[in-house]
N, C-alpha and C positions, 0 to 999 in steps of 0.2 A: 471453369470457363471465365473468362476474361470479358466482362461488361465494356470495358473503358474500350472505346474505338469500334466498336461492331456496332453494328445495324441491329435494330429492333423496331420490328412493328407491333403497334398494341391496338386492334380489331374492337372496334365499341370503345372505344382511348377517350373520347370524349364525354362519357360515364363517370359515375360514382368512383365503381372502383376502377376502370378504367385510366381515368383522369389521374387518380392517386398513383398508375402503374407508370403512365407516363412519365407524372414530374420525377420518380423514384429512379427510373432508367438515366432519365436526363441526365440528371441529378450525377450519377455511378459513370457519366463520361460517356453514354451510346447514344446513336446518332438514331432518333428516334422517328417512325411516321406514324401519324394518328391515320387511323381508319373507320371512318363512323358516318352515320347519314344526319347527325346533330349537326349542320354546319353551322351554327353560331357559335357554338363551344368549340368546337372543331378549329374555326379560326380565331377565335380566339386566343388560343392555346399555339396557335402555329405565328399569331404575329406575336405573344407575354414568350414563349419561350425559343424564338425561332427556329421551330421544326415545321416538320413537312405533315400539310393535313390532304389527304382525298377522300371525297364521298365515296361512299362504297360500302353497299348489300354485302352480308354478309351470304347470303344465298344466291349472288349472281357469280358466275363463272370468271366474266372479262372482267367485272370490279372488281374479283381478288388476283386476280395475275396480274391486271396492271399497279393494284398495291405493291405486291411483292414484287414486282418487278422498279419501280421506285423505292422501294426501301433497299435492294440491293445494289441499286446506281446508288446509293447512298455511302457504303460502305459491307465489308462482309456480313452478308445478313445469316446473322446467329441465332436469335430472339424472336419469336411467335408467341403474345400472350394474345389469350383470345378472350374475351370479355363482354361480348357483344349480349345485347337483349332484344325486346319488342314483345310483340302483343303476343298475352297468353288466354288460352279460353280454360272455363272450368266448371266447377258444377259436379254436381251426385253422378253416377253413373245411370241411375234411373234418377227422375225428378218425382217432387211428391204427385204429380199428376200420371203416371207410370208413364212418361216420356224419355228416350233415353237421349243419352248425352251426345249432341251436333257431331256429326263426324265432320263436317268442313274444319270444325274450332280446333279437331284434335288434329286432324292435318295440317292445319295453318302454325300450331305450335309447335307439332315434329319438325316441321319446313323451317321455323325459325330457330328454335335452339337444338335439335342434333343436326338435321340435315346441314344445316348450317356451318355446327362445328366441322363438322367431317368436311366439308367443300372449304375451308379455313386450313384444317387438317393436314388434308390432299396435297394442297397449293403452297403453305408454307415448308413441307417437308423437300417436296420437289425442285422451290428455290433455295430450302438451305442445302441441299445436296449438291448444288451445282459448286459451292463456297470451299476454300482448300480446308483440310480437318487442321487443326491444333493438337497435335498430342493425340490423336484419333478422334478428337471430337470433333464434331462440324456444327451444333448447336445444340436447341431443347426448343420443344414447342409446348407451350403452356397452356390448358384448358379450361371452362369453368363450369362445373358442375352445380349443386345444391347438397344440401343433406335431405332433400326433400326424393332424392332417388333414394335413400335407404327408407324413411320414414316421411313419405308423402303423409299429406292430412287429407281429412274427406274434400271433398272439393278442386284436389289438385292430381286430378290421375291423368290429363296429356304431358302435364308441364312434370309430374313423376317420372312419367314415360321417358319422354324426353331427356331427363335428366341422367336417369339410369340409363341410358344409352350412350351416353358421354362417358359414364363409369366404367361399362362395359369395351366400350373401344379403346381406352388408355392401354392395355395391357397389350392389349392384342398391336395396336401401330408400333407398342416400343420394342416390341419383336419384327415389326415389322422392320420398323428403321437402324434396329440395331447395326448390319452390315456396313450401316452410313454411317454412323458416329451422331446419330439423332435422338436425343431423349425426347422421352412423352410425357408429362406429370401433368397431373390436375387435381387444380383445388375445389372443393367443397365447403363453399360458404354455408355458415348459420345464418344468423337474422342479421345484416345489415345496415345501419344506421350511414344514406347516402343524400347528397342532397335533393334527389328526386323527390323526395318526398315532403319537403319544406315543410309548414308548422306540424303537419300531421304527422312528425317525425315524433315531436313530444310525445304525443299519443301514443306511438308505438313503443320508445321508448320507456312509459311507463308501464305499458301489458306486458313487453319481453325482458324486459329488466329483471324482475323478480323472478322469473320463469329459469332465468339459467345460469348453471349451478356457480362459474365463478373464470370473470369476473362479472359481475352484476350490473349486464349493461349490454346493448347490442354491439357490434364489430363497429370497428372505425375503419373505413377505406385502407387507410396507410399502413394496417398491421395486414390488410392481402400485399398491397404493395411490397411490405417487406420480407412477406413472403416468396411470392416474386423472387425478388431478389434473391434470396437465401438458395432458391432451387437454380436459380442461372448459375451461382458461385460453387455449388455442388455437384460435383460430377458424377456421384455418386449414386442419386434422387433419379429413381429412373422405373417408368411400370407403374405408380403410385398414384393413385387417390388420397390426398390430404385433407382430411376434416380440420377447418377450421371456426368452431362453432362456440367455445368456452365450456364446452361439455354437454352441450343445449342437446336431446332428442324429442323432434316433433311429438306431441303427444297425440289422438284422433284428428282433435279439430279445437 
């Protein structure tokens, strides 16, 4: 598929990895809109690179149609990476008081990272279908999982949940959109080294550094980014869960 001149939106664009997916698209000639409720980053990014930034839930209905409906006044919208985050709850599934785990927290974190994806999902398939195919293709829409759906750690069973449900749905939408000329892939981040995290970066850096197997360091943004990339150019890449971790598997905790 052809980056240079299509439309792409990048959902959570004003993130880590996000941000890194954005300039990377730009970058490859696509007429980019950021979609994220960062709006400092947001415009930022919309006045340093001039694209188009709108606030926008990932979990609200009219904020992602009216995204996708501006990214497609944009140009043919090809491109859905979806990247977005927010608050996750977590904790033992019983605590050492035999209390068990908040059911609000585990629905606030289903509601933001699958429900989410899926209303991202939905909406990005439905405007790239409306786009004329190239060669049978009419786009790919990009996911973000964790490796923490294969090997959650103690303390992470909604945002596990959550995760392996992202996992779970890839396979199943790229059949669904096959008819369309719509791929589904999604990546499977390891541990992450993003600027959210500012000095307490160091610190993570030194726990997860030695921990995986190689290369000996956490992920840098630009290598999802170029991943990214790698699967828009691939027409190939379709149904997949891609771990990108340096070989890292979570161990308990």
């Amino acid at each position: 598929m052809q980056i240079s001149e299509s439309s792409a939106i990048v959902v959570g664009g004003a993130g880590g990895l996000g941000e890194a997916t954005v300039r990377r698209l730009h970058a490859a000639g696509a007429k980019v809109v950021v979609a994220d409720l960062a709006d400092e980053k947001g415009k930022a990014l919309e006045q340093e690179l001039g694209i188009r930034y709108l606030r926008t839930d990932a979990t609200s209905e009219d904020d992602v149609t009216a995204a996708m409906a501006e990214a497609a006044a944009a140009g043919p919208l090809r491109i859905c990476v979806d990247a977005h985050g927010g608050p996750a709850s977590g904790g033992r599934l019983i605590n050492k008081n035999g209390e068990p785990l908040d059911l609000a927290g585990f629905r606030t974190t289903i509601e933001v990272y699958l429900t989410g994806v899926f209303n991202v999902m939905r909406l990005a398939a439905a405007a790239i279908a409306r786009q004329e195919p190239v060669d049978g293709d009419r786009g790919v829409i990009i996911g973000t999982s964790s490796i923490a759906a294969y090997e959650g750690q103690v303390g992470q069973l909604p945002y596990a949940a959550a995760k392996g449900g992202v996992v779970g749905m890839t396979l199943v939408a790229a059949r669904d959109l096959s008819p369309l000329g719509i791929r589904v892939v999604t990546i499977a981040p390891g541990t992450f080294l993003t600027p959210a995290y500012g000095q307490a970066g160091e610190q993570l850096e030194e726990f997860w550094g030695p921990r995986i197997p190689h290369p000996r360091r956490m992920g840098r943004p630009p290598e999802y980014a170029a991943l990214v990339q790698h699967i828009c150019e691939n027409d190939y890449l379709n149904g997949e869960v891609i771990r990108l971790d340096g070989a890292l598997r979570f161990p308990p905790k």
